[in-house]
Structures are given as structure tokens and as C-alpha cells.
N, C-alpha and C positions, 0 to 999 in steps of 0.2 A: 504493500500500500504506500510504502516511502519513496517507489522509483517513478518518474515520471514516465508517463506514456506518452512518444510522440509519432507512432504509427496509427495511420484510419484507415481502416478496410471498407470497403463496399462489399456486402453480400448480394450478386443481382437475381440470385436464386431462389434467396430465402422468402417461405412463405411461415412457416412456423415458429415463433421462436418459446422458449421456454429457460426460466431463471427458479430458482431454487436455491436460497440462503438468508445472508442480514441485507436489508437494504443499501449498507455503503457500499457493497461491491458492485452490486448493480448500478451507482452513480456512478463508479468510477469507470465503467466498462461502459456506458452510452453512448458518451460525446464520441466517441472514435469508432462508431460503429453505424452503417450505414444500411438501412435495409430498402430500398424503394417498392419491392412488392410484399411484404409483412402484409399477412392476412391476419394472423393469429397469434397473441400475444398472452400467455398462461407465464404467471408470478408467482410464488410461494415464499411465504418470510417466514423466518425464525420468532419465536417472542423474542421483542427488543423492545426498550421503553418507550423513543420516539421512533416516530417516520416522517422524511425529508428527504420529496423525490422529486424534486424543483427537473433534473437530470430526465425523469421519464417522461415528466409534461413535455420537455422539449422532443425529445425522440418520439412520443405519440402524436406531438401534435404536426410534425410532419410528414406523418402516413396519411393518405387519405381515406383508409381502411376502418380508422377508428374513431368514429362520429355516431354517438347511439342513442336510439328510443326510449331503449327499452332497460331498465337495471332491476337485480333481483340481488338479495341479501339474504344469506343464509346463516345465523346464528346456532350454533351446538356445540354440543359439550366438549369438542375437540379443537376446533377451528372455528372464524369467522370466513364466509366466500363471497366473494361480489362476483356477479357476474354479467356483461355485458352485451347487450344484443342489437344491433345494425338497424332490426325494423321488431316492430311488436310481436308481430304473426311467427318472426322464424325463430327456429331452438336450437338453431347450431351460434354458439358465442365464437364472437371474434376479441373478449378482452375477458380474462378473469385474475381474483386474487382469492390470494388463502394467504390466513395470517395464523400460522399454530398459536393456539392458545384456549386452554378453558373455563377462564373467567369471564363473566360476561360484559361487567361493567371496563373490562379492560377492553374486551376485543369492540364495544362500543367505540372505546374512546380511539384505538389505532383506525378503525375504521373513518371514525373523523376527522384524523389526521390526514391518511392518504386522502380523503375526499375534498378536504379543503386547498389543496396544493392542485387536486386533478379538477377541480371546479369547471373548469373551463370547457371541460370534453363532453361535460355534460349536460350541457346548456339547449340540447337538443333532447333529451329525455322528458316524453309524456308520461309513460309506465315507469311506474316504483313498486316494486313487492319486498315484504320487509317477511322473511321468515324465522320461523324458530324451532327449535327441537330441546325438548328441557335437560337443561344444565344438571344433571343430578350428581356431577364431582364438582361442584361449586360449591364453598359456603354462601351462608346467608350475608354476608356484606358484600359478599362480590356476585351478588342478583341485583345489587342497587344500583343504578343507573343514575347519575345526576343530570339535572334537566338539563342542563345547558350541554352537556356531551352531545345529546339528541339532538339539539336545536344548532348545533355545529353542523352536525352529520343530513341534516336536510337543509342546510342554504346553497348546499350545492348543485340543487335541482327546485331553481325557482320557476321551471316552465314545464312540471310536472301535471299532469290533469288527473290522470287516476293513480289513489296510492291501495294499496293492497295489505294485510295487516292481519297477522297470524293470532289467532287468541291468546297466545303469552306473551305478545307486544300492546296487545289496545291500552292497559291500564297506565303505562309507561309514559306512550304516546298521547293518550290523553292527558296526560299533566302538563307530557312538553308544547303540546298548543296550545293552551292553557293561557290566556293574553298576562303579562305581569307587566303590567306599563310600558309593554312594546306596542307597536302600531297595530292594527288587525291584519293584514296582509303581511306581516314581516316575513312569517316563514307559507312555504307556496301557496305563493299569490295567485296563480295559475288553477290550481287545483277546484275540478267542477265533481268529481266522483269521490267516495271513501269509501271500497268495499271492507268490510268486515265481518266476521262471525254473527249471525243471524243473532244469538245470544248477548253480545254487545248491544245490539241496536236497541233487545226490548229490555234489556238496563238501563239506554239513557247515557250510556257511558260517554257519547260523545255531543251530545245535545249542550254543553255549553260554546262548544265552537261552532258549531252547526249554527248555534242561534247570532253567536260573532261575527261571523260569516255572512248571514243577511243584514244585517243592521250593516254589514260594510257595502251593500249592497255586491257583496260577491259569492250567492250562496252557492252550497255544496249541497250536492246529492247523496244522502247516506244508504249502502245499498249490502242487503245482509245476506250472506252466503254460507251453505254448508261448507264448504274448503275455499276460505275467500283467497289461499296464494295460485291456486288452478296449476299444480305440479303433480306430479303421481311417484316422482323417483328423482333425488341426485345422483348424479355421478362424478366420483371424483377421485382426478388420479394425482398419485404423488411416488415419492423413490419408494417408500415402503407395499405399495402396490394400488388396489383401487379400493374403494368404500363406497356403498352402496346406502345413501339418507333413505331410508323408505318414507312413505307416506304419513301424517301424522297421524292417527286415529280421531284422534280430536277436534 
């Protein structure tokens, strides 16, 4: 990490690429690396405290590969995954991350981190799906979420119209929209749909923003669903093999 790098290759072949480690080697390996037809870009980090990948905004945002509609978040007891999708409709991703970790309120907070540096890529994102699978090697302090983690990790899609929301996120997420002397549009402005678990809705759970949201005159449609993330199966590969998220029951 001490020697300077002064050779840049051009890969004109590469359609795949794939990293696996701590985030600073991957900054260090960017700048000098050239891909012009990258279709597919899969990341994998280590727990590490921060993330700071000023490095990747630059290398993605010179593909023309990686502009997207569509994001989905996977929360479980192993890792957090983002993963990235071109248009709503298709299911093949051209961008994912995995960040090892089984805390939740941690893999909230990295996930916030990378999203507030990658802001930029996602300023075309309509669909948000926020999912979860229970944490059961978590203590209970580290199921606590502080509101402002959350309220970090969604201004990075202020042109979001439908968000999607697992039944062990609405309680969370309902605090973090929760106006606290911010403006009523501050976090997505955009946003016309809220699907979530049919059981939310006849709670009430979200009926204080719901009602924030008219009086802004910008209401939202709350729309209650038996499986509100509409997945059936992850899949997910890494060095020690593949993993198979099945479906929630719940």
C-alpha cells in the first residue's frame, strides 16, 4: 500500500468485474484501471468501521452500464446486500454489494455510508425495496437503529416513487419519517406509493406520514400486501460458496 502505482491498464474485454476484501484496496486499484465495456460490477467488504469510496463513484460513474431504477436491500443475520437493477421489470443486476456483518444497526449504518458517497448513481431510482430476515445472532442493542442512520440511508434516492418494506423494517421506518422539525418532503419527496404488510396498514402504523404527506399536498398511497418485497429467493455468491435467502414466511 506504501508503493506508488504508476501503470493504467485498459481492460477492453472486461464485462465482469468482481472485488472481494477492505474497501482501501479497492480505492487504491481504481484510478488505474480502465474498463469501457463493464457490465457487471459485484463488491464484497470485510467489516470495517468506515466506508470511503469517493474512488468507485469515479470508476462507476464513467461506465455507462451503471444508471439504475431499481434498488433492493437485503438485511440478515450474516451480511447486508444492495443490489442494483438497470430497469424495474429485469432481475438480472448489473451492481451489487455485500458488507459481512451481523449487527444490524451497524450494517444500517455502512450501508449509509457507501450510499451517501454513491448518491449520485442513484438519482434515477423509482423502486426501493428495503428487506429483512431476523437477526437472531444479534443482541438487543444492536437491533436498535438510530433514526438518523435511516434518514442518511434514504436521501440518496430522492426520486424514489414506490418504496417496499418488509415487516421487521415498518416500525423503524416509521419513526424515521416521523417529521422532527425537518421540512415535510425532506426525505423522498418523490414518493406516490408505500407498499407494506397488509398488517401495518390496519395498525395505523404509518398514518402519521400518510397524513404529513397531504397536508404537504404531496400524498402517498399506502398499499398493503401479503409479501410487500415481491422476491421468492436470494442468491448469493461469495469465496466460501453460494447461500440460498429463502423466502420469509412472514
Amino acid at each position: 500500500m506504501q508503493s506508488p502505482i504508476i501503470t493504467h491498464v485498459t481492460l477492453p474485454n472486461l464485462y465482469f468485474f468482481g472485488f472481494e476484501g477492505v474497501s482501501i484496496y479497492l480505492e487504491a486499484l481504481l484510478p488505474h484501471v480502465t474498463t469501457p465495456l463493464l457490465e457487471s460490477l459485484k463488491l464484497q467488504f470485510f467489516n470495517q468501521l468506515t466506508f470511503s469510496v469517493p474512488r468507485l463513484l469515479e470508476f462507476m460513474t464513467t461506465a455507462d452500464n451503471f444508471r439504475f431504477n431499481s434498488v433492493k436491500l437485503l438485511f440478515y443475520h450474516e451480511a447486508v446486500t444492495v443490489f442494483g437493477y438497470p430497469t424495474v421489470e429485469t432481475r438480472v443486476r448489473s451492481f451489487g454489494v455485500l458488507v459481512y456483518c451481523g449487527q444490524f444497526d451497524w450494517q444500517v449504518s455502512f450501508v449509509a455510508q457507501i450510499f451517501n458517497v454513491l448518491s449520485p448513481l442513484f438519482s434515477n431510482v423509482v423502486d426501493l425495496t428495503l428487506d429483512y430476515r431476523e437477526h437472531t445472532l444479534s443482541s438487543e442493542s444492536h437491533n436498535q437503529v438510530d433514526r438518523t442512520q435511516w434518514r442518511d440511508l434514504l436521501r440518496a434516492f430522492r426520486n424514489v416513487k414506490t418504496l417496499r418494506v418488509h415487516n421487521g423494517l415498518v416500525r423503524d421506518l416509521s419513526r424515521c419519517l416521523q417529521l422532527d422539525g425537518e421540512p415535510p418532503l425532506e426525505l423522498l419527496p418523490e414518493l406516490t406509493e408505500l407498499v407494506c404488510p397488509v398488517r401495518s396498514v390496519d395498525d395505523k402504523i404509518f398514518s402519521a406520514f400518510i397524513h404529513e404527506r397531504e397536508v404537504a399536498s404531496q400524498p402517498v398511497n399506502l398499499i398493503g400486501e401479503p409479501f410487500p418485497v415481491g422476491r421468492t429467493q436470494y442468491i448469493l455468491t461469495s469465496s466460501p460458496g453460494i447461500s440460498y435467502i429463502d423466502p420469509d414466511p412472514l
